[in-house]
C-alpha positions, -999 to 999 in steps of 0.1 A, spaced: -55 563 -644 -73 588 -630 -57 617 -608 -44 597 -582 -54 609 -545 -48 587 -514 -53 588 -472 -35 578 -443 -55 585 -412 -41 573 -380 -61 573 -351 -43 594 -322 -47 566 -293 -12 558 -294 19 562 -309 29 552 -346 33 513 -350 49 493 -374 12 481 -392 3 520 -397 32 529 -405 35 504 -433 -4 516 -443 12 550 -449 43 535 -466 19 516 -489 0 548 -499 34 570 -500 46 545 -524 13 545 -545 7 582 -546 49 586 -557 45 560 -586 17 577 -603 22 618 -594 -4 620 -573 -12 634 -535 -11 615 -502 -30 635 -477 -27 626 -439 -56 628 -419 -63 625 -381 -91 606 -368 -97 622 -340 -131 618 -328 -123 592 -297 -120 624 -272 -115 596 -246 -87 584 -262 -71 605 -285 -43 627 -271 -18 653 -284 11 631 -277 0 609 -298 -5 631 -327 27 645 -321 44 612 -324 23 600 -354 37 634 -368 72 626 -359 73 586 -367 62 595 -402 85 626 -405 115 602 -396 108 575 -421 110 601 -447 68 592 -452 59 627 -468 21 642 -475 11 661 -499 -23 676 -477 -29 682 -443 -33 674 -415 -67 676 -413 -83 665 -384 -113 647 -386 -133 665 -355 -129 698 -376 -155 682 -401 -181 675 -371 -204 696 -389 -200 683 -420 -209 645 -411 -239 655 -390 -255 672 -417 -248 644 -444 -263 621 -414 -293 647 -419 -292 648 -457 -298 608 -454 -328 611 -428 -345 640 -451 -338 619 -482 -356 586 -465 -322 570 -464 -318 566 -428 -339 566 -401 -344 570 -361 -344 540 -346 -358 541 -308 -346 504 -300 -329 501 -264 -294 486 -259 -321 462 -238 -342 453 -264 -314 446 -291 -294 421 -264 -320 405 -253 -328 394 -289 -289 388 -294 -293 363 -269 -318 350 -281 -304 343 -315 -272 327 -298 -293 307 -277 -309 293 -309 -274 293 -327 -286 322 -355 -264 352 -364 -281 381 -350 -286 408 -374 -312 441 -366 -345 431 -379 -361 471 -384 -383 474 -366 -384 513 -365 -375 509 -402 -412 521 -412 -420 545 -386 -447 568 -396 -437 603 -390 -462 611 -362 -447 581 -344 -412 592 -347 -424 630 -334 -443 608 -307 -414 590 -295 -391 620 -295 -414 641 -279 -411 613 -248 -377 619 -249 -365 584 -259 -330 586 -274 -324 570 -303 -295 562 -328 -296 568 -364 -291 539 -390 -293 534 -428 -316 521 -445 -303 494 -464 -320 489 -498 -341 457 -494 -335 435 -530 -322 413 -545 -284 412 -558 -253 417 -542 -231 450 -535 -196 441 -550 -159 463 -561 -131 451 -577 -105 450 -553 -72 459 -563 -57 430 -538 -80 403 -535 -105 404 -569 -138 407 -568 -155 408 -533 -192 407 -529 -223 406 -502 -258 399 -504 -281 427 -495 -296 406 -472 -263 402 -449 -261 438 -444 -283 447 -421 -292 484 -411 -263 497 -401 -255 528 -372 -242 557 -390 -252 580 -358 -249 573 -318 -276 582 -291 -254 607 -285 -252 624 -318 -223 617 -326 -219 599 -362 -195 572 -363 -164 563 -383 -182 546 -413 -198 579 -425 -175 601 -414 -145 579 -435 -169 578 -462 -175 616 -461 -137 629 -453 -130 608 -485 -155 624 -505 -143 662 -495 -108 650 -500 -111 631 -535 -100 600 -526 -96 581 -558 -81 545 -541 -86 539 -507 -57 515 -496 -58 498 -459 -62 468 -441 -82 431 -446 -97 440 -409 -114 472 -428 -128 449 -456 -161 442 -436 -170 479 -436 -164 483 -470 -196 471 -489 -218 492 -461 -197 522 -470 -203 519 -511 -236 520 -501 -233 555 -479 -210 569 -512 -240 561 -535 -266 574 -513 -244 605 -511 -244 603 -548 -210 604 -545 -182 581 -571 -173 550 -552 -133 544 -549 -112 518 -558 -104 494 -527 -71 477 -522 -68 457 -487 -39 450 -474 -29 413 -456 -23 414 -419 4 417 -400 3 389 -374 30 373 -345 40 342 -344 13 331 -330 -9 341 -360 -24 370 -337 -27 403 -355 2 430 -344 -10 458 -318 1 484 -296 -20 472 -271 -10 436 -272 27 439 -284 41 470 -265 71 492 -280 81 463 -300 62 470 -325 66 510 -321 80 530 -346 97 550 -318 115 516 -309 133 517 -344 146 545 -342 154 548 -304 173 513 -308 196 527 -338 175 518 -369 182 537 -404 150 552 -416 147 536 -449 159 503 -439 129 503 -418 109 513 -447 125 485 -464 118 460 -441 81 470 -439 74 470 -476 84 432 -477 61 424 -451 32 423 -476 47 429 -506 73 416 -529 83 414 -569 85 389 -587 122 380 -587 117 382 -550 137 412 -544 145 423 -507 171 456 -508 152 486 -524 162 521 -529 135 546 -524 136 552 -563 133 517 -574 111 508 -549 86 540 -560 92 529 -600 84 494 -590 55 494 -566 19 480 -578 -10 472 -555 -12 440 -578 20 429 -560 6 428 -524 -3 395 -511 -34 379 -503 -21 361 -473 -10 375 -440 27 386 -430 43 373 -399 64 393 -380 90 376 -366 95 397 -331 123 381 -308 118 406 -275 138 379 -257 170 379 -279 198 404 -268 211 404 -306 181 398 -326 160 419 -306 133 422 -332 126 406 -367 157 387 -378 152 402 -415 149 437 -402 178 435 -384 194 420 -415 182 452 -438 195 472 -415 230 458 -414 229 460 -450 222 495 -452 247 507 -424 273 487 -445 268 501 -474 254 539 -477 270 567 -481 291 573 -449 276 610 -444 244 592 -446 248 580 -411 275 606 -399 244 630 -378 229 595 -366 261 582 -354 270 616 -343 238 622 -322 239 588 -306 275 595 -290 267 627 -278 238 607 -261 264 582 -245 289 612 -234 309 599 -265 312 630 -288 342 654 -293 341 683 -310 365 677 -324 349 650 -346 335 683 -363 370 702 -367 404 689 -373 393 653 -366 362 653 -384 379 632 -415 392 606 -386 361 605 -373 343 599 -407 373 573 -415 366 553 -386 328 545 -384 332 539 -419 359 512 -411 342 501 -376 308 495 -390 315 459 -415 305 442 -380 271 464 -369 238 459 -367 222 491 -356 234 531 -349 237 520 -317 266 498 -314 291 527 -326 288 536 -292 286 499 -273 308 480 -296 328 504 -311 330 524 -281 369 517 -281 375 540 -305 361 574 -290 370 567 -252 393 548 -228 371 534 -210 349 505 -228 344 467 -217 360 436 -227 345 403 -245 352 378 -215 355 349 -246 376 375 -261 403 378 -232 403 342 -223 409 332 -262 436 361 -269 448 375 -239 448 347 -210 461 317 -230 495 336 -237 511 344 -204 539 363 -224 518 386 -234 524 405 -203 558 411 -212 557 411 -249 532 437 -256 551 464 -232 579 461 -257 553 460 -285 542 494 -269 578 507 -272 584 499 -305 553 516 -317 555 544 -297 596 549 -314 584 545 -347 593 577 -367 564 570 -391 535 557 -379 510 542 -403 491 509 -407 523 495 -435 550 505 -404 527 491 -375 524 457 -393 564 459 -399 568 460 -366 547 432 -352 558 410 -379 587 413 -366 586 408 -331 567 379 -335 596 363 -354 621 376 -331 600 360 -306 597 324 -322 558 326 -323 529 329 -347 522 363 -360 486 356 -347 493 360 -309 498 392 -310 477 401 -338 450 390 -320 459 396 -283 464 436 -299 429 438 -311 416 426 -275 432 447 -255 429 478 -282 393 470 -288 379 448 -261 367 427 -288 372 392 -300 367 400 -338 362 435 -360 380 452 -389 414 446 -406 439 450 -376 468 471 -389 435 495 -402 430 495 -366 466 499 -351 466 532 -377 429 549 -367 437 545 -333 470 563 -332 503 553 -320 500 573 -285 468 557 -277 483 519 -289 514 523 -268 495 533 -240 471 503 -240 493 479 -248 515 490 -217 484 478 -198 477 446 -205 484 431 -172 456 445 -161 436 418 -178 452 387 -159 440 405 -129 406 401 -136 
């Protein structure tokens, strides 16, 4: 293959969403498997849109999935120069021509064709303007846009695309396209074409809605006389009701931002994106970033569109069920110090953090969200759910209280003395705590359960979570003895 060289160029009207982001995650992933160089490039030339926060985000959304490049940014408006005088190179090489046709003319011959039921396409005439009548009508100050001359034959212009085979269209369906506005201004399919000649692309990997553009731009590379890329377009990403993911349309759901403001891990989100598209053949879902990188082929990328699966309305599965599956996998199961600055910046966040958590009780702290997280979904329910364990005062599971707590009546004498006998043991540890419930519950006639569980929901607040005894030991005997003492607080409720 030859040197490998690949783009990812956002446009700065809004922040990072999840159907860029997977663009660039494609590409990443492409460029890492074969040594070669992503470079990240701005499209910048909507003024009217484009802002710095948004390039600032794009910057930071990419930066936090761990999405590197190799080259850049560039910024496409830096190349103005450029692109109008490859525009020019085309007009002097009888490539492209002036065409003086008012926004008038051409819809009022748009209608027409709709009114007969045609497909309108631009019929040229200032195809074969003389060049006294071109000085003419610029010397009456008519604006005019510049289009290209499509070749007029026979034949078809057709690639090889590396996702959905061969692809071809007629000559005749392309019509003479606008590589240049009225106002001078050359527009996105020369200057793509042309930022992807100075850069070297060598595969130029984006989305199905890009495909239409793709036969007019071969024709701008070879009128450049520049090599043609390899293509490779990517499915869609469409809702559930089959309507293709935007910002516009979708809101911060589908935000990068969103992820990671609502506790995602970086790479599971990366994970989670790579499926929506993609997938092995053993149908593979939980990827390492080395695996994924040794195992990723364009060959491997659907034809048909992925459905996102976006529950806004669902408090638990507040986005994609199989994201939030990915996730829980990965907060499960990496490396604790993995998700130690994560956890660590969210509680500071919530008035949660100690620093203590980064001195003498920084192996506690590490202890515990490794033993609290079996049950999470996201970073952020160290601090809802788990919130228990790093302050006094934290909610309670209404189920949980009227299962454990409310049905027992003695529990409002039983776990005072509970409290006692914790609070006397000499040697506190999760072997002694169990000891000692065990055995109040026999002295007490009852299952070992009641108090087992009532403990947990009025330590914890929560009607299920890890091993209990691991619980009665992370929290510490001062702080058990002193809950358990006020359990009568929740008949009160």
């Amino acid at each position: 293959m030859t040197d490998v060289r690949v783009r990812f160029p956002p446009s700065p009207t809004g922040y990072l969403h999840i159907g860029g982001a997977r663009t660039a995650l494609y590409n990443w992933l492409f460029a890492k498997k074969h040594n070669g160089k992503l470079i990240l490039r701005i499209e910048d030339t909507d003024a009217d849109r484009s802002t710095q926060e948004s390039i600032d985000g794009i910057i930071e959304g990419l930066n936090w999935l761990g999405i590197t490049w190799d080259e850049g940014p560039y910024f496409q408006t830096e190349f103005a120069d450029e692109h109008v005088a490859c525009a020019q190179k085309l007009l002097d090489e009888g490539k492209a021509y002036k065409c003086f046709c008012s926004k008038e003319e051409l819809e009022e011959k748009r209608e027409l064709a709709q009114a007969e039921k045609k497909d309108y396409q631009y019929n040229g005439p200032c195809r074969n303007l003389s060049t006294e009548e071109v000085a003419e009508k610029e010397a009456g100050g008519l604006p005019y846009v510049i289009r290209f001359k499509t070749p007029k034959m026979d034949g078809v212009v057709d690639f090889d695309d590396k996702v959905l085979g061969n692809v071809a269209r007629t000559y005749d369906d392309i019509e003479d396209f606008v590589i240049v506005r009225s106002n001078g201004k050359p527009l996105y399919l020369l200057c793509n074409v042309v930022d992807d000649i100075r850069d070297r692309i060598s595969h130029v990997i984006r989305g199905q809605d890009h495909l239409g553009n793709t036969a007019r731009q071969i024709l701008i590379y070879r009128a450049l006389g520049a090599e043609v890329p390899e293509f490779a377009h990517m499915p869609l990403t469409l809702d559930l009701k089959k309507a293709k993911i935007s910002k516009r349309s979708h809101g911060e759901i589908v935000a990068v931002q969103f992820y990671k403001a609502n506790g995602f891990l970086p790479w599971a989100l990366c994970n989670f994106l790579v499926l929506l598209g993609w997938s092995t053949s053993d149908d593979q879902e939980i990827f390492s970033r080395e695996e994924l990188i040794d195992c990723f082929t364009l060959e491997r990328i659907n034809h048909s569109n992925s459905i996102f699966n976006y529950r806004k309305d669902d408090p638990k599965f507040f986005t994609d069920p199989k994201a939030i599956s990915i996730n829980e996998h990965y907060l499960r199961t990496v490396p604790i110090e993995e998700i130690y600055l994560l956890v660590k910046s969210d509680l500071q966040e919530q008035g949660l953090w100690s620093d203590d958590y980064d001195g003498d009780k920084k192996e506690w702290f590490l202890h515990t969200i490794d033993l609290i997280r079996s049950r999470f979904h996201t970073i952020k329910d160290f601090a809802v759910l788990g919130r228990a364990y790093f302050d006094d005062d934290y909610e309670f599971e209404e189920k949980a209280v009227r299962k454990n707590i409310l049905k027992h009546e003695g529990l409002k004498e039983w776990f005072p003395v509970l409290a006692d006998r914790f609070a006397a043991l000499p040697e506190y540890n999760k072997d002694t705590a169990e000891e000692a419930i065990r055995g109040y519950a026999t002295e007490l006639e009852i299952k070992p359960g009641v108090l087992i569980n009532g403990a947990r929901t009025i330590l914890t607040g929560r009607l299920a979570g890890p091993g209990m005894f691991d619980v009665l030991e992370v929290l510490g005997q001062e702080r058990v003895a002193r809950r358990l003492r006020d359990v009568a607080k929740l008949y009160d409720v």
